[in-house]
C-alpha angles and dihedrals in degrees: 000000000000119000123185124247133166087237135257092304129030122173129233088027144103115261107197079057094052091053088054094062102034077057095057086051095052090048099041087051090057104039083062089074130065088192138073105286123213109228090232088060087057093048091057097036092049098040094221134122108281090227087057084052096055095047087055089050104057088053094046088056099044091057093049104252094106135039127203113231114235103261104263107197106226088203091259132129106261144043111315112254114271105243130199136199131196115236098230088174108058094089121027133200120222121213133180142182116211107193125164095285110021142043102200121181134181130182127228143188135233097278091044100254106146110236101173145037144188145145139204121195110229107193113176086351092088087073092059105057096204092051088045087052102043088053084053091051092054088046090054093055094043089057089049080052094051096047094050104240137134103259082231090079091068109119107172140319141216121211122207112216141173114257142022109328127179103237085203106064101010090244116141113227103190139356129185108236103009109071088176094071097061111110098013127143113226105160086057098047091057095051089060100045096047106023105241136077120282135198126203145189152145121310102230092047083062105039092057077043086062095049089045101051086036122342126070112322098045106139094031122098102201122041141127128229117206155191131174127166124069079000138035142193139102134217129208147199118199122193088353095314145106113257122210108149138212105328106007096277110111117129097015092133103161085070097065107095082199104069085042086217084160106167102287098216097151091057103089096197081057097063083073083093097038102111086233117108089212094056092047090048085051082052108045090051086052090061096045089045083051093046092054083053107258106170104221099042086049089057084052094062096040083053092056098036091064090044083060092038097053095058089048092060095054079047095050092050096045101026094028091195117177094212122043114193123214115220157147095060096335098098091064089063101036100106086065095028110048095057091049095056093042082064099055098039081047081054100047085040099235127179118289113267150140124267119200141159118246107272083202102057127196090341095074103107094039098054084047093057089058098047087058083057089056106053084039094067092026092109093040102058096031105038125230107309108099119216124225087236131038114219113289122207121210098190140026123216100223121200 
């Protein structure tokens, strides 16, 4: 990664200014790798004086962002290569998903890797948004707890929710089914509970936020990700970024009377996407039925492949991705299900375009709930200078 600076000195300017920002460089340049890096490495990719790096080093380790690698001789004549290493752990995001039965957190460090997990079952809470968010809140301590982490590490935290939210200001502006949540604040009720800033938004939205940062659509710029079953709703990114639209609704599908796309509780390959264990169960019999070719459970996914098929098309002609995700309980039946709705958009003679199951999994809008919290406090940790490349991850530490 090379980021751009105007060097160790620069007249006419203030100095104290100028270290601030060669300091964001250094950190930055560091915070892009998960691994040990050689301070050479950090001179070219930072493009300042080695001895400026290691000034700003020695200060970055002192106060606890950086720590020095232990010298490794190579075998080699010479003093062993100096090595650093990010502390992604010294501060920590919180996320967390509130459905209609669960509110599930995790907690993260700088780099993403989840540290942390833990759920509460909300019952007929989910219909009073202060109990439901009081049940989130427990479920984010627990998962501090869990990762064993001071709960003063906490920087910030993103929530994944159900409706049209404001991504703005975190209020939910409608929700099918659960009149009490418009006009809620979540995001604020979240700060208050838990003592640092939150950001929220819709579910689907993140979800298709997740593929794109690490799951299956990483590297494309335009692609959907959808459910549809027990539950509905897409999410999009358009020219590599989240769409939302005008007022937050994009995607809320199961609010066109149009497309007609009313819950679908009596399809039993569509509980594939119902948050009970025992209706995905149901489900998931019901593919493998299809798959060893019963004749009735194999209607039912062609039934519910052309329901799927048909939504992408209307996608494909507004959107026009060229990669649509499968989520929220799909993926466990896309092996049945993909070549059955290649079939029917083939048929109704769509646009051309790529199908895939979530690489992600269930996990989707949650991840993309941290990784909110991330961007939200980027600035913040890191100062003003902006990198070519966010930090990647390359693996996720899964509880």
């Amino acid at each position: 990664m090379t980021v751009t600076t105007a060097g160790a000195r620069m007249p006419g300017l203030d100095q104290t200014a100028v270290r601030r920002v060669n300091t964001s460089v250094v950190l930055r340049a560091l915070a892009a790798h998960e691994d040990d890096v050689t301070l050479q490495l950090l001179v070219a990719g930072t493009a300042l004086s080695r001895r400026t790096v290691e000034l700003i080093l020695t200060d970055l380790v002192a106060a606890g962002w950086v720590r020095e690698a232990a010298a490794e001789s190579d075998g080699r004549a010479g003093r062993p290569a100096r090595r650093f290493r990010f502390a992604a752990e010294r501060n920590v995001v919180a996320a967390v998903r509130i459905d209609t039965h669960l509110a599930h957190a995790i907690v993260a460090d700088l780099h993403g890797r989840i540290l942390g997990r833990a759920e509460r079952r909300l019952g007929d809470d989910y219909f009073e948004p202060m109990r439901a968010v009081g049940h989130a809140a427990a479920a984010v301590r627990a998962a501090i707890d869990d990762a064993g982490v001071p709960v003063q590490r906490l920087r910030a935290g993103g929530a994944a929710a159900g409706g049209v939210l404001d991504p703005d200001t975190g209020t939910v502006r409608r929700l099918v089914h659960a009149p009490r949540w418009t006009g809620f604040g979540l995001a604020d009720a979240l700060a208050a509970e838990l003592g640092v800033p939150w950001v929220a938004d819709n579910d689907a939205n993140l979800a298709a936020l997740a593929e794109f940062r690490r799951g299956a659509a990483v590297g494309r710029r335009h692609i959907a990700w959808l459910i549809h079953g027990q539950r509905t709703g897409a999410g999009f990114i358009v020219g590599g970024e989240l769409h939302r639209g005008a007022d937050g609704a994009a995607g809320e599908l199961i609010e066109s009377r149009v497309l007609g796309l009313a819950r679908n509780s009596d399809q039993i390959i569509g509980r594939l996407t119902s948050p009970l264990d025992s209706e995905r169960a149901q489900a998931l019999a019901a593919v493998a039925a299809a798959q060893d070719g019963d004749a009735e459970a194999h209607a039912g996914a062609v039934e519910l492949a052309v329901q799927i098929a048909d939504v992408i098309e209307v996608i494909a002609w507004i959107i026009a991705p060229e990669l649509v995700v499968l989520g929220g309980g799909l993926e466990a039946g896309s092996e049945l299900l993909i070549p059955l709705i290649r079939a029917r958009l083939r048929e109704l003679g769509a646009p051309e375009l790529e199908l895939a199951p979530t690489s992600i999994g269930a996990d989707a809008p949650i991840i993309g709930a941290m990784h909110q919290a991330l961007d939200r406090i980027d600035a913040e940790l890191y100062g003003p200078v902006v990198a070519e490349h966010r930090p990647t991850t390359t693996q996720e530490h899964a509880r």
